[in-house]
C-alpha positions as CSV (number, residue, x, y, z in Angstrom):
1,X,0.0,0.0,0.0
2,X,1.3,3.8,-0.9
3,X,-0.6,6.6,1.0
4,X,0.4,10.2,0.2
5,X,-1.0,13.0,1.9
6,X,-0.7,16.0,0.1
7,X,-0.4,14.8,-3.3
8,X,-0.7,17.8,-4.9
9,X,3.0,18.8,-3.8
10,X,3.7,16.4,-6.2
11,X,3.7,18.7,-8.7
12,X,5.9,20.8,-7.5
13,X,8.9,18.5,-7.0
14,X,11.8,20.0,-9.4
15,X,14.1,17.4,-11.0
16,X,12.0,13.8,-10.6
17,X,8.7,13.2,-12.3
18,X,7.5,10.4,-10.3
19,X,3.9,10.8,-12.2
20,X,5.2,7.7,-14.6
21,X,6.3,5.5,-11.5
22,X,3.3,5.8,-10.2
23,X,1.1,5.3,-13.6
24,X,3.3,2.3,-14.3
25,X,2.5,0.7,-11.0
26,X,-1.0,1.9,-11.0
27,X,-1.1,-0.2,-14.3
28,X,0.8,-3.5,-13.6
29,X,1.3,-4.1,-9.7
30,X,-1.8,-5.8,-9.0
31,X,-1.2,-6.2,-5.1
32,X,-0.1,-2.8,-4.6
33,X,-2.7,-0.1,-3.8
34,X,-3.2,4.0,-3.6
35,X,-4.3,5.9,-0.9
36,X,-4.1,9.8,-1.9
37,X,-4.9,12.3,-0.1
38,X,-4.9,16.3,-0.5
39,X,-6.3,19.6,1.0
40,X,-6.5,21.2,-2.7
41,X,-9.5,20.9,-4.9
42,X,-8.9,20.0,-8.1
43,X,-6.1,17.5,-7.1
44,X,-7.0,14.4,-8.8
45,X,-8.3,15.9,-12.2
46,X,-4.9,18.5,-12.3
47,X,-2.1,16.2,-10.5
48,X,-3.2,13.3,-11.6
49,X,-5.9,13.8,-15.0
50,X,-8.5,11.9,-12.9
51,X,-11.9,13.0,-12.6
52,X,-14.4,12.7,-9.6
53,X,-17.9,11.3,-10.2
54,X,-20.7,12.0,-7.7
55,X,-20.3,14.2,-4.6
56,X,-17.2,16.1,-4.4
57,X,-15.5,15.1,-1.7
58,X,-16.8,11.3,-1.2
59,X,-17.5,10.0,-4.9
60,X,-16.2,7.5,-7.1
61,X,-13.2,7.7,-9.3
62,X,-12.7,7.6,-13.1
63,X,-9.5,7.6,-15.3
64,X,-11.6,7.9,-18.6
């Protein structure tokens, strides 16, 4: 399991993308699982490209 808090700091990290790290073990490490977390709206759709269906802060996600 990974768990970041704060995810949208990610963006801001100069030097390492780590956004393809995580894609590729998003896509092909079965076992592993995300937990992220952030106090920014917007995080998942502009970190990340995700978008949130249903209620803002408790709904479902989608990557299409």
């Amino acid at each position: 399991m990974v768990v970041i808090d704060e995810a949208q700091e990610l963006r801001k990290v100069r030097g390492v993308n780590l956004l393809p790290s995580l894609a590729y073990a998003y896509d092909n490490l079965r076992n592993v699982k995300f937990i992220l977390g952030g106090s920014e709206m917007g995080l998942l759709h502009d970190t990340l490209g995700l978008r949130i269906q249903g209620h803002r802060s408790t709904g479902g996600l989608s990557s299409r």
